[in-house]
C-alpha positions as CSV (number, residue, x, y, z in Angstrom):
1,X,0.0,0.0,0.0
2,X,1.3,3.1,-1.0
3,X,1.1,6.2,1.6
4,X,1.1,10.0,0.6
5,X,4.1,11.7,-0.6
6,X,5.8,14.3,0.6
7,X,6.1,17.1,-1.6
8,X,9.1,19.4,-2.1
9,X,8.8,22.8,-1.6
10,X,10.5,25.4,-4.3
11,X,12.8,27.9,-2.6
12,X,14.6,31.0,-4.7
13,X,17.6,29.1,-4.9
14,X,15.9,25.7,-6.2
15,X,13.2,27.3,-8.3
16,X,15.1,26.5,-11.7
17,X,15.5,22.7,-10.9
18,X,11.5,22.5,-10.3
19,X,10.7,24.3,-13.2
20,X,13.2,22.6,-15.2
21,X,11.8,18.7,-13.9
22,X,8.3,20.4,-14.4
23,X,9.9,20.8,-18.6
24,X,11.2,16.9,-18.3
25,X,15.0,18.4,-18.0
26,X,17.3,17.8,-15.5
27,X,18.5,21.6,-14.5
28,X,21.9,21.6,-13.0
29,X,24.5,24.5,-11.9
30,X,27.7,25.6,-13.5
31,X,30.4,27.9,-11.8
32,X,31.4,30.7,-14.8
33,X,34.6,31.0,-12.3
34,X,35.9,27.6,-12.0
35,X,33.7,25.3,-14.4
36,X,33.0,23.2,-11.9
37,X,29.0,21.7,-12.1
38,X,26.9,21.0,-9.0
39,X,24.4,19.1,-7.3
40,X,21.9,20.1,-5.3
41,X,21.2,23.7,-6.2
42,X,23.0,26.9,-4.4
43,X,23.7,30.4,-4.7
44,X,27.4,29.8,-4.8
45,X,30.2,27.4,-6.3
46,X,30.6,25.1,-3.7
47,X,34.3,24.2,-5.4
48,X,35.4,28.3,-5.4
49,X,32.7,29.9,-4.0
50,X,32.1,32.4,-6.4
51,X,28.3,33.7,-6.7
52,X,29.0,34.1,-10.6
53,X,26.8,30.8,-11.5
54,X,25.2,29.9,-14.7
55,X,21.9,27.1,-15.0
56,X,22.5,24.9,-17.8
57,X,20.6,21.4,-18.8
58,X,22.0,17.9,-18.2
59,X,22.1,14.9,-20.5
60,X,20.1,13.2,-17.6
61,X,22.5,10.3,-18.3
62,X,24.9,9.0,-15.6
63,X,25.8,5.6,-14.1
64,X,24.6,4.0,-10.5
65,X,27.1,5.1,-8.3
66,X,25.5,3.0,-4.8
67,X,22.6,1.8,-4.2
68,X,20.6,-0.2,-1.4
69,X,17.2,-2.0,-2.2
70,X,15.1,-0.8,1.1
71,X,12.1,-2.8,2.5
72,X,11.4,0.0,5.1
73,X,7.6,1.6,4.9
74,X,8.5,5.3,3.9
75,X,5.0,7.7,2.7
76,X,4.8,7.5,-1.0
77,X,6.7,4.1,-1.4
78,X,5.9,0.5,-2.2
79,X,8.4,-1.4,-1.0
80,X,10.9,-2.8,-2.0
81,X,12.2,0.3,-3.3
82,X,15.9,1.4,-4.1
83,X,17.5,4.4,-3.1
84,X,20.5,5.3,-5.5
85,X,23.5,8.0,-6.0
86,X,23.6,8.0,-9.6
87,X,26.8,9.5,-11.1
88,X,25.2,12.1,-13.8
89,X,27.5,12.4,-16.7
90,X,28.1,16.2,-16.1
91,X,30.0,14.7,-13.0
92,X,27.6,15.7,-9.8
93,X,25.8,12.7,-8.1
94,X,22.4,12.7,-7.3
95,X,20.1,10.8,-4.7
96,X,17.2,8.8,-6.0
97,X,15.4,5.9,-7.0
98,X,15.5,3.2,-9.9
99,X,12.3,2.6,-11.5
100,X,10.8,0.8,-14.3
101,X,12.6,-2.7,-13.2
102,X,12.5,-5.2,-10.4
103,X,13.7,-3.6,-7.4
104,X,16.3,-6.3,-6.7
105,X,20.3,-6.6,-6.4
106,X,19.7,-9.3,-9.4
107,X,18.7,-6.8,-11.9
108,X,20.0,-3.3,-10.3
109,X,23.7,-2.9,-10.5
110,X,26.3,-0.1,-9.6
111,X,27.9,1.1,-12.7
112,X,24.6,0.3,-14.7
113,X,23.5,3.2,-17.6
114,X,20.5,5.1,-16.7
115,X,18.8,7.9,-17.6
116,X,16.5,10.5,-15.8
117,X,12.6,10.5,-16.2
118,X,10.3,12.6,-14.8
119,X,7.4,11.4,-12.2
120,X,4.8,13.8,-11.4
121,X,4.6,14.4,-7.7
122,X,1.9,17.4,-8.0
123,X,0.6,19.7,-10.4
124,X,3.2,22.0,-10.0
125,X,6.7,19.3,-8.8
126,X,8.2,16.4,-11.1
127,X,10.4,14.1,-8.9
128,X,14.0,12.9,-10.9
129,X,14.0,9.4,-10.5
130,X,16.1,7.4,-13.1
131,X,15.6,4.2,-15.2
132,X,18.0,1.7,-16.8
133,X,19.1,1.8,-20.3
134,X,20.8,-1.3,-20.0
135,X,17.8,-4.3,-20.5
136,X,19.0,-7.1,-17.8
């Protein structure tokens, strides 16, 4: 049985990642100091620290970094369910969830392609989760 989910809340700072998941793109930060990209959203490089940032639009492709399968009741999930850091190609990592595949170690594996897609959470929030391109 599946219990409520908790929504996200938009701040100023994070407002550009929910409109971007609200578009079906992955929104992520770039430092026009350093180059450096980063995950989650900020007012400043967290690499330099410079406030001269830019917004620009991710692949939405990366790699599983870790990941557990979790049989613990959480609102909003079915269990099993897996919580992952995926590796995004851009080169921040991301904490989420595999869908679309047998939440087991048998078929999820780290180092696996996957690929963002976009689950409405609300009218107004899409939640990143990511899928595998690889067909096990």
């Amino acid at each position: 049985m599946s219990r409520q989910k908790i929504i996200p809340v938009p701040t100023p700072e994070t407002q550009h990642f929910w409109d971007g998941t609200r578009m079906g793109e992955l929104r992520l930060q770039k430092c026009v100091s350093c180059y450096s990209v980063y995950f989650p959203p900020r007012p400043f490089c967290p690499a330099c620290s410079s406030k001269e940032i830019e917004i620009i639009t991710s692949s939405g492709k990366g790699k599983i970094h870790t990941f557990i399968i979790s049989n613990f009741r959480s609102p909003g999930f079915d269990t099993p369910y897996s919580i992952a850091v995926v590796e995004l190609e851009e080169g921040p990592r991301m904490l989420t969830n595999i869908v679309g595949c047998e939440q087991s170690s048998d078929v999820i594996k780290m180092e696996m392609d996957v690929e963002a897609v976009f689950e409405p959470a609300s009218d107004e929030i899409n939640l990143v989760k990511f899928k595998l391109t690889e067909v096990v």
